[in-house]
Every structure is written in C-alpha cells, then in structure tokens.
N, C-alpha and C positions, 0 to 999 in steps of 0.2 A: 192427532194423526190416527185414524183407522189401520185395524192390524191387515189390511191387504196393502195399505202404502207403505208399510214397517215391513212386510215380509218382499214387496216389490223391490224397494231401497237395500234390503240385503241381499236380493237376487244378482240384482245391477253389481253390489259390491266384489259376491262371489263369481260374477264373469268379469271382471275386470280382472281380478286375481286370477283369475284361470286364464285369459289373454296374456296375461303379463310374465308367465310362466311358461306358456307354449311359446312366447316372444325370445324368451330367454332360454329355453330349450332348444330351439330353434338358430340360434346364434353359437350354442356349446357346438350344436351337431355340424353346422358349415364351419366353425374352425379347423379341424381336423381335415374336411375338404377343399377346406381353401388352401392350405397347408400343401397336403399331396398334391393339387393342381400346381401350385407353384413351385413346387420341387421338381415334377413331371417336368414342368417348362425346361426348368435350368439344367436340367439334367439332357434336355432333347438338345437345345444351343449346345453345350457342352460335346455332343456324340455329334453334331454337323459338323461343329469348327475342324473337331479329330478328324474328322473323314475328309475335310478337303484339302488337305496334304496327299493322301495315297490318291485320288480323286486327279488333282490336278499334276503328281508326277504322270500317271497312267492316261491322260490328255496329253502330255507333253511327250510321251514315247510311243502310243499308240496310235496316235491322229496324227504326231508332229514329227513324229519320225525324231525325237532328241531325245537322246538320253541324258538324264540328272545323274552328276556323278553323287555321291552317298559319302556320309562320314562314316567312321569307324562303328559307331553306334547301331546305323542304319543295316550298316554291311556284316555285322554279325550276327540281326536278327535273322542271314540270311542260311546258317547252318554253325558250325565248328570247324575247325582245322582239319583237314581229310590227313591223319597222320600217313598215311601208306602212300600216296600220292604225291607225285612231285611234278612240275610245269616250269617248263623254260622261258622264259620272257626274255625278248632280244629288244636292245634300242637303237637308236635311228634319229639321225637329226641332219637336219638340211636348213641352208636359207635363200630364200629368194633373191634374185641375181639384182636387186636393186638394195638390197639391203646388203652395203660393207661392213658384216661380222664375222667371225670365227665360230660356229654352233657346235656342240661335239659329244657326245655321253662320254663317262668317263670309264664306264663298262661297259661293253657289247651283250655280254648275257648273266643272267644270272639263273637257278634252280631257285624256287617258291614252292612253299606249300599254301593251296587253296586254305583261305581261309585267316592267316597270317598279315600281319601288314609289313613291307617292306619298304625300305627307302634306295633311291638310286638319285645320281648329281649327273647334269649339265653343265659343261663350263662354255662360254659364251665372250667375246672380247670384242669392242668397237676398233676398229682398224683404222678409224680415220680421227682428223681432228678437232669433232665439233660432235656437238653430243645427236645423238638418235632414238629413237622411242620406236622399240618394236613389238609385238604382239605375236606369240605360238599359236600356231593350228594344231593340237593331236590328230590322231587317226592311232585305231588298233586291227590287226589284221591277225588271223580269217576275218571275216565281215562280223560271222556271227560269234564273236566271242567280246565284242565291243560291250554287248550287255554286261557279259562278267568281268570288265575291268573299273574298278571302282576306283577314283584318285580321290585321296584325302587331304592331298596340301599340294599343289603344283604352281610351278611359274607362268602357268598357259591361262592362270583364271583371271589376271591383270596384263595390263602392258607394263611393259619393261623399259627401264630408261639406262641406256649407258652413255658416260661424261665421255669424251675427247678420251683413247685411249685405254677404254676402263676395260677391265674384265670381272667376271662372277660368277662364283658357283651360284645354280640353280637346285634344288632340290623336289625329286618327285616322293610323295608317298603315297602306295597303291596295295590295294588288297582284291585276290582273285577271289570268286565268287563260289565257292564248293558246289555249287550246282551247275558250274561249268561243263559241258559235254564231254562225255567220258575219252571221246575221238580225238578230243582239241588236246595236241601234248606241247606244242609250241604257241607262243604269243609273239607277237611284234608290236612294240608302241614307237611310233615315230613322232617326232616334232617337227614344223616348217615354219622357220621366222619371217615375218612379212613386215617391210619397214612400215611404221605405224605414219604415212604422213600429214593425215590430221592432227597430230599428238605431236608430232618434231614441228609441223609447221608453228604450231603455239610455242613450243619451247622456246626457238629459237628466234620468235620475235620479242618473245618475254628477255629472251637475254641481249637481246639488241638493245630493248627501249632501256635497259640498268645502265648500258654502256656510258660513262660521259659525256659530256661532247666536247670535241677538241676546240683547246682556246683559239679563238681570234688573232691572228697575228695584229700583231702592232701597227699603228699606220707606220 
C-alpha cells in the first residue's frame, strides 16, 4: 500500500471520528431542548385547563345573564370579613298554588357580616297524602346585589321529595360577598316551590307498579 492510500484510509478514519462526535454532540445539545420543549407544552395544557373555569363562570354570567353560586373557597378569594360592617339579610318563601306544602323560614332576618358564612333553615311539610317532588326557585333582591350572594349548601340545587305527610328542615348556607356595594344595607333571599310534575309523575307510577295486585276472587 502507497503512503498516499495509508494517509487517505486515515483521513477517512479521522472524519468518521469527527462525524461521530458532532453526531453525539449534536444529540447532548437537543436533549436539554427537547426537554424544555416538552415541559413548555405541559406547562401551556396545564395554564388552559386553569383558565377554563374563570373563562366559562364569566360566559355563564356575562353572555348568560347566570350566575354560579361559589363554594366557601371560591368566595373568600373574594376579600376577608369587613369587621365594621354589618348587612341584614331578610327571608321569604312562598309556594306555588299547585303545589300542597307548607314553605316557611324559620327566621325573618338576621345581621351578617360580609365575608362570613352563615346558616339559616326552611321548614317545609307535604299536606296531602301521597308523596310530591318539588323544586325551589331563589331570587335575591335589590337586583344588583344577586352577584354578592354566594350559597354554599342549599335545598334549591336538587329537587326535593316529601312522603304522604312528611315535613323537613331545609338548610341554606350563604356568604355575602365584601365587595358588596357600600349603598346595599339590606338583602332579601326568597324561595318559590314549584310542584316538580315530571319527578312526582315517575314517583308515583314507580309506586303504583311495587303495589300488589289484588287476589282473584274465587269462582
């Protein structure tokens, strides 16, 4: 072998070396890029999912005119307790004239301080003797103070079933919003029970078909 095809064959060997280095250099340096690209990602999904909770409350009261009532959690990101301030919240309950119940608060008013969570009872009684499945409508009045009434546990967010006779406390728990208008010194929550009769009509065919059926008299 001539020393030009001896220094050629080592040429070739030291670019293959030198390829195989920029190959592998080239591999350390995108892992750390590929790395941040992929952290970048889950980190962008992660900041959407978060956002489409405030996203879709603020569609559901700005466009839809509804408000989301808020849990405890929610409603204290909303400030602290205004110690010096105090707001009267009165209640109210009515039922619709097809629905035979007894609907009632068991207090007319109480003092709240914004900010605070409070509980108040409904007591409620089926007056007739077959059971009924009825559903609450709130309403808060002034108009605008509906935003800062927050309910955290109430009987208005299911329908409700009373047996032949029954009665029940109902329980609300609500927290006023300290960012309340400083004008607003009174509140009014009312309730309106409306017989539920898609909900009794099933009941009471559910409880029709358990019924026996009466024996055969004897020839």
């Amino acid at each position: 072998m001539s020393a030009h095809e001896s220094k050629g064959g080592q040429s070739g060997v030291e670019r293959g070396d030198l390829d195989q280095r920029d190959l592998n250099q080239a591999r350390a340096q995108s892992g750390p890029k590929m790395t941040k690209i992929m952290v970048g990602v889950a980190l962008g999904a992660f900041a959407f999912t978060f956002a489409l909770v405030p996203m879709y409350r603020i569609a559901c009261e700005k466009v839809f005119g509804i408000r989301l009532d808020r849990g405890v959690a929610d409603a204290d990101l909303g400030g602290h307790a205004v110690a010096d301030r105090m707001v009267t919240v009165q209640f109210d309950g009515s039922v619709n004239s097809k629905l035979p119940w007894d609907f009632k608060p068991h207090q007319l008013s109480m003092k709240v301080r914004p900010g605070e969570q409070y509980e108040t009872t409904y007591y409620a009684r089926n007056t007739t003797d077959r059971a009924i499945v009825g559903s609450a409508s709130p309403s808060v009045a002034p108009a605008r103070a509906s935003g800062y009434f927050n309910k955290t546990e109430c009987f208005c967010f299911t329908a409700q079933t009373l047996q032949a006779g029954e009665s029940r406390e109902m329980p609300v728990r609500f927290i006023i919003d300290p960012n309340l208008p400083a004008d607003v010194e009174t509140v009014t929550l009312s309730y309106t029970f409306f017989k539920n009769d898609v909900l009794t009509a099933r009941l009471q065919q559910g409880a029709t078909s358990k019924t026996p059926a009466s024996p055969l008299a004897a020839p």
